[in-house]
N, C-alpha and C positions, 0 to 999 in steps of 0.2 A: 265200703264205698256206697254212697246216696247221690243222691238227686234222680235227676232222671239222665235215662238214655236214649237209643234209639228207638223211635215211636213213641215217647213215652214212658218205656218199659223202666225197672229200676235198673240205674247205671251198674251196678255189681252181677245183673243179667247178661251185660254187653262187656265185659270186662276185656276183651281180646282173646283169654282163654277159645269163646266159641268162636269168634269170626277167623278165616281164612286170610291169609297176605294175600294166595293169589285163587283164583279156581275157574275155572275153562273148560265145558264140555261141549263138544261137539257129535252127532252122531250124525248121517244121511248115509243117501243109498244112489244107486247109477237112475233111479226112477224120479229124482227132484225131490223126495222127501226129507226134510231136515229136519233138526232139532239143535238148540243151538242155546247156551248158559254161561254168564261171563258174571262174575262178581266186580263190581263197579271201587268196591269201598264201605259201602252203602248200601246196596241193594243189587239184587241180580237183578240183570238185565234177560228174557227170555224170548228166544224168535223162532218163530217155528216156520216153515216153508211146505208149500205144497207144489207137486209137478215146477219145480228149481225156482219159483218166486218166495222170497221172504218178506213178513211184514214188514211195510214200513218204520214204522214205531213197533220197538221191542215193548211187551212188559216186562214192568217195573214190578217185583216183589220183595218185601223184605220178610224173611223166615221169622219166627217167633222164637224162643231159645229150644224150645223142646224141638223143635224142626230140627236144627243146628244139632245139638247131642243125637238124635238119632241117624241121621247122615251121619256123622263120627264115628259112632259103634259100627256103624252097618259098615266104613270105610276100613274098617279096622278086622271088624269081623270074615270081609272077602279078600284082607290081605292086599286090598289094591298099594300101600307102601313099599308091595315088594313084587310089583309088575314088573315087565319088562320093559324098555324103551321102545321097542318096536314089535308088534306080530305083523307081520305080511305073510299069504298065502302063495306059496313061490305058483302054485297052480293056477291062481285066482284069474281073469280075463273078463269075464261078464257078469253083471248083477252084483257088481260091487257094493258091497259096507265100507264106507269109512267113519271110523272115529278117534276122537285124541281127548286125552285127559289131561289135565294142567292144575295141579293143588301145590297149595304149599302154605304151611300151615305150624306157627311153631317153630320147633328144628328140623321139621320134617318135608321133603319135597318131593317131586316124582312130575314124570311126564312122560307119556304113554301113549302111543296110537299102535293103528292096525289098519290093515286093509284085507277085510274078508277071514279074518281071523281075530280068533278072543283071546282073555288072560284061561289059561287051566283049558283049553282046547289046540287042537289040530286042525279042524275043520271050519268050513264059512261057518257054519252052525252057532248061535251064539250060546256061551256058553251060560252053565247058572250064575257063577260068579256076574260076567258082565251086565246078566239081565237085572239080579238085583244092584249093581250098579244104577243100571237106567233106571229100577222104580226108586231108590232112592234119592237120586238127582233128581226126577219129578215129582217124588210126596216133598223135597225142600222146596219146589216150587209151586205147590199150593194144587199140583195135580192127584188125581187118583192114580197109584201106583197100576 
């Protein structure tokens, strides 16, 4: 495949192999802090919130393909395909974590949340899995993990 693709890049870079159908991440906390990642088509859309305001205008990122392959390893590597549908902390009441995943990608799909509880944990405690989740959903989006 030639010509070009998205940004520029060569179109055999963008081929649909790396892009997601669907992907949706959410994380905040009972304190107003959010974090917030939605794939548009196009480009992610990224919002982040402080004490429960979120930006107005989300940014707008489009990953590079090597962004794209290692989120995929790294999605692959903590097993998030074979999470659960739900973690909730039957204990949980104050200083809640909420967050939900939403990919789908391929033939593959999965949807995910929790409250106050991780994938490979019992506890609010986040576990290793979920944190390299969150740095790798932030190095796709251009942050420092």
């Amino acid at each position: 495949m030639t010509g070009s693709g998205m940004n520029g890049c060569p179109g055999s870079l963008y081929n649909g192999d790396l892009l997601p159908s669907h992907l949706v991440f959410y994380l905040g906390d009972y304190a107003g802090g959010a974090f917030s990642v939605r794939w548009s088509g196009e480009a992610l859309l990224v919002e982040e919130a402080r004490g429960g305001n979120f930006n107005c205008t989300p940014r707008i990122i489009t990953p590079v393909p090597e962004h794209w392959e290692s989120f995929w390893k790294e999605m692959d590597h903590i097993g998030v395909w074979s999470w659960e549908k739900t973690y909730a902390n039957p204990h949980g009441c104050c200083g809640v974590t909420y967050w939900h995943l939403v990919l789908e990608k391929g033939a593959r799909a999965l949807s995910s949340s929790g409250e106050d509880r991780f994938p490979g944990g019992i506890s609010p405690e986040m576990t290793p899995e979920f944190r390299k989740l969150v740095s790798a959903v932030k190095t796709l989006c251009g942050n420092a993990p």
